[in-house]
DSSP file (Angstrom, degrees, kcal/mol; ACC not computed):
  #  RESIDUE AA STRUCTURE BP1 BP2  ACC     N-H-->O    O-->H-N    N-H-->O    O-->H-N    TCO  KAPPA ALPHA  PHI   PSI    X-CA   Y-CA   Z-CA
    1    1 A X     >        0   0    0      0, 0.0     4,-2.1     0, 0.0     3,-0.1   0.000 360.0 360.0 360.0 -49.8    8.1   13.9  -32.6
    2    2 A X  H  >  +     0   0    0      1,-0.2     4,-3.0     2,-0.2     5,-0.3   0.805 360.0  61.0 -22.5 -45.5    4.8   12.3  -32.0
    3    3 A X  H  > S+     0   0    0      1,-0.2     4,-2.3     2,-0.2     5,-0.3   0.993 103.4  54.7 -69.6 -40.7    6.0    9.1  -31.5
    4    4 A X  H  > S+     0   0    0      1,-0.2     4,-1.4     2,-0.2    -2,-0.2   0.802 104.4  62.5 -63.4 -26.0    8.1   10.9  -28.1
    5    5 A X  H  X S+     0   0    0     -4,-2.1     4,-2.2     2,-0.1    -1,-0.2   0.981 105.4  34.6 -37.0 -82.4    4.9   12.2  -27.0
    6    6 A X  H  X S+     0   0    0     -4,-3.0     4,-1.7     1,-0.2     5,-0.3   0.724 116.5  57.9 -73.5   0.1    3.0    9.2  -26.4
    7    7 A X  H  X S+     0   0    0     -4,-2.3     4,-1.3    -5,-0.3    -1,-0.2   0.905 109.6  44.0 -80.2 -40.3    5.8    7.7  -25.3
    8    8 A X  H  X S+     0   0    0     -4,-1.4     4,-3.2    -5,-0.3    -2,-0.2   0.896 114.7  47.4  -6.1 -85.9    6.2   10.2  -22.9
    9    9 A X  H  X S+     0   0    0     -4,-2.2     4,-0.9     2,-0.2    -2,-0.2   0.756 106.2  54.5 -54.6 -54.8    2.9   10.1  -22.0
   10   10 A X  H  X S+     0   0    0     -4,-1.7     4,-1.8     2,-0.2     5,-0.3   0.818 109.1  59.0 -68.3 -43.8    2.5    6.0  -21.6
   11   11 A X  H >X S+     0   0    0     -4,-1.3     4,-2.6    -5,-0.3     3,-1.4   1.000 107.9  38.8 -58.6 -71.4    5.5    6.4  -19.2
   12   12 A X  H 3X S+     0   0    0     -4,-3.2     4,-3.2     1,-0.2    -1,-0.3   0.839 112.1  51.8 -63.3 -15.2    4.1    8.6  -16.9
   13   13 A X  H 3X S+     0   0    0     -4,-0.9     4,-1.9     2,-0.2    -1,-0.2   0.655 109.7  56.2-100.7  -7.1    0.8    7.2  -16.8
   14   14 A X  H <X S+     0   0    0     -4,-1.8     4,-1.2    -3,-1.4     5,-0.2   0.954 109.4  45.7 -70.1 -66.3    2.7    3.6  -16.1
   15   15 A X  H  X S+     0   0    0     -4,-2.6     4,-0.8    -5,-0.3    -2,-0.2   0.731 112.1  53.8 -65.8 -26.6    4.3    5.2  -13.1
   16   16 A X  H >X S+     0   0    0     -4,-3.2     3,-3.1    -5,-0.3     4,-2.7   0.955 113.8  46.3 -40.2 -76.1    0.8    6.8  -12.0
   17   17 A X  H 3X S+     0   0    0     -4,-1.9     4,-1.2     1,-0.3    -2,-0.2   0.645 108.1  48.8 -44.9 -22.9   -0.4    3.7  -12.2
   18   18 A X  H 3X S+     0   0    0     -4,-1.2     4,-0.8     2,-0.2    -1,-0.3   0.581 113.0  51.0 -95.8  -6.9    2.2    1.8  -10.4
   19   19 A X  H <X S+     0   0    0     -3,-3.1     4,-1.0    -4,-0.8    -2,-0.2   0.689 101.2  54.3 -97.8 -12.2    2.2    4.0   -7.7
   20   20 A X  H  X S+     0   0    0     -4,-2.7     4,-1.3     2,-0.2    -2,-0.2   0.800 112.1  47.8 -60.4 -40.5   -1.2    4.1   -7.0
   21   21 A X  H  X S+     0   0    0     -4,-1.2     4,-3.2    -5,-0.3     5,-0.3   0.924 114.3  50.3 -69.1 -42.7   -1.0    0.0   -6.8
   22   22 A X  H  X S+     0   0    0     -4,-0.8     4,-1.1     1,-0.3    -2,-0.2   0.855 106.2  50.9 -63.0 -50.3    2.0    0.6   -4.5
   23   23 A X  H  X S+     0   0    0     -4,-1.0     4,-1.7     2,-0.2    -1,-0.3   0.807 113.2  53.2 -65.8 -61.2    0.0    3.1   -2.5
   24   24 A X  H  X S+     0   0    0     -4,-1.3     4,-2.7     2,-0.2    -2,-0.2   0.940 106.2  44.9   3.7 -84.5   -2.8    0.1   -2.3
   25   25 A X  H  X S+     0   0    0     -4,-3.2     4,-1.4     1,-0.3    -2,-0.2   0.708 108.8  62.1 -80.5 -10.5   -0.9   -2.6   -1.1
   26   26 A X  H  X S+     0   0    0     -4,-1.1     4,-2.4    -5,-0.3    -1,-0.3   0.929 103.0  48.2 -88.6 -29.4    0.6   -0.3    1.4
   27   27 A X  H  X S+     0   0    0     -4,-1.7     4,-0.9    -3,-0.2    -2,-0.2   0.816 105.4  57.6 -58.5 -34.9   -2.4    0.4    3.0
   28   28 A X  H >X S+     0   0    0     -4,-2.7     3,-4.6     2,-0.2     4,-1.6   0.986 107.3  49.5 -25.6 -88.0   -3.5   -3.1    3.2
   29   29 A X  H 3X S+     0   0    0     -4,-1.4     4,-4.0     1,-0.3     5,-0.4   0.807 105.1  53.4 -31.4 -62.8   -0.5   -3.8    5.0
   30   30 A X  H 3X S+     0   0    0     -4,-2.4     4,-0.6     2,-0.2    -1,-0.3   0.641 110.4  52.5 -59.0 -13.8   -0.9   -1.1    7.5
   31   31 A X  H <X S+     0   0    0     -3,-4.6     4,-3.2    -4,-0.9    -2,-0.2   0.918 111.9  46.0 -34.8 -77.6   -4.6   -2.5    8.2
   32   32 A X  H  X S+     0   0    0     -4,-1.6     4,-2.2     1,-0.2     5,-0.2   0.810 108.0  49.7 -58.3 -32.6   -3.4   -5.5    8.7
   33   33 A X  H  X S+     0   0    0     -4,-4.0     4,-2.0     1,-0.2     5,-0.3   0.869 113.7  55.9 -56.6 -37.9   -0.2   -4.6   11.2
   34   34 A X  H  X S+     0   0    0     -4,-0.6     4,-2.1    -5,-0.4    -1,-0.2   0.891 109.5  42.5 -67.2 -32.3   -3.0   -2.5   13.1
   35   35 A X  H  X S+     0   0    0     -4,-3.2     4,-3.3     2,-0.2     5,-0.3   0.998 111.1  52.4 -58.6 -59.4   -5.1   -5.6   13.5
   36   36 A X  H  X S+     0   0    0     -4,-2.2     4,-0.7     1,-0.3    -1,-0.2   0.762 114.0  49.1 -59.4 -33.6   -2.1   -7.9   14.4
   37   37 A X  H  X S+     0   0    0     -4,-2.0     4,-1.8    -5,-0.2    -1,-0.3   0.782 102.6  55.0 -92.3 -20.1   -1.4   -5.2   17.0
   38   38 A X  H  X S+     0   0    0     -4,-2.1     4,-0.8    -5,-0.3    -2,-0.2   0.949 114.2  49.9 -75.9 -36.8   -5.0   -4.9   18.5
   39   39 A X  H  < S+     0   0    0     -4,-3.3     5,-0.2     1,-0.2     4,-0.2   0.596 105.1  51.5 -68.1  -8.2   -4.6   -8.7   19.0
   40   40 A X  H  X S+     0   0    0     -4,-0.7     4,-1.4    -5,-0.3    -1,-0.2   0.956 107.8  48.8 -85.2 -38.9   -1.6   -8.7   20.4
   41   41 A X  H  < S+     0   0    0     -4,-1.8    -2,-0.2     2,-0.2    -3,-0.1   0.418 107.0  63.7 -42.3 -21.2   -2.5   -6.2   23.0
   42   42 A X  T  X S+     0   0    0     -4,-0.8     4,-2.5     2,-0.2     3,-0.4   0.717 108.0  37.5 -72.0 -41.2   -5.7   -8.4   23.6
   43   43 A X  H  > S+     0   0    0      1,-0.3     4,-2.2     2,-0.2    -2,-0.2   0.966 110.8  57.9 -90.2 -40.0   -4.0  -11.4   24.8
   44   44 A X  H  < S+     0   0    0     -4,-1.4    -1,-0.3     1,-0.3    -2,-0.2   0.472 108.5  47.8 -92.6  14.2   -1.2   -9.6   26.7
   45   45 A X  H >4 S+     0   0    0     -3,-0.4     3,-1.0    -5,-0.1     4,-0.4   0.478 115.8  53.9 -94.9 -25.1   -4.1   -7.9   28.8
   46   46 A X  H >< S+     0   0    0     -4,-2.5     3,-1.1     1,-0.2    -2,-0.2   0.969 105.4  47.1 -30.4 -55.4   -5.3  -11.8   28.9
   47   47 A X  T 3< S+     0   0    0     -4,-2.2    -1,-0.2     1,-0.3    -3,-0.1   0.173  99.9  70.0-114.1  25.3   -2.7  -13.1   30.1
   48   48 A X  T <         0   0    0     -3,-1.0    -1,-0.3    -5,-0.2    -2,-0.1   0.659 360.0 360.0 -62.9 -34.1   -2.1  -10.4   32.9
   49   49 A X    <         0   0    0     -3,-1.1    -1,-0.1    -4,-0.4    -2,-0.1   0.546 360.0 360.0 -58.7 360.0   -5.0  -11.5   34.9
């Protein structure tokens, strides 16, 4: 019964963990799309003039 514990146990704390990395690398992303969009709105008020 032990052994279904920590197996248990190792399972969820994989799937913390891999959604916490997941959680990560979506906030990156959403940096970067904000970036990509502050430059894009920079040149298309450039290229208004």
């Amino acid at each position: 019964m032990t052994f279904f514990a920590i197996g248990y146990t190792v399972i969820w704390l994989l799937l913390l963990g891999y959604t916490l990395f997941i959680h990560g690398q979506q906030r990156k992303l959403e940096k970067e799309v904000e970036l990509l969009q502050e430059l894009v709105d920079e040149r298309s008020k450039g290229t208004r003039r």
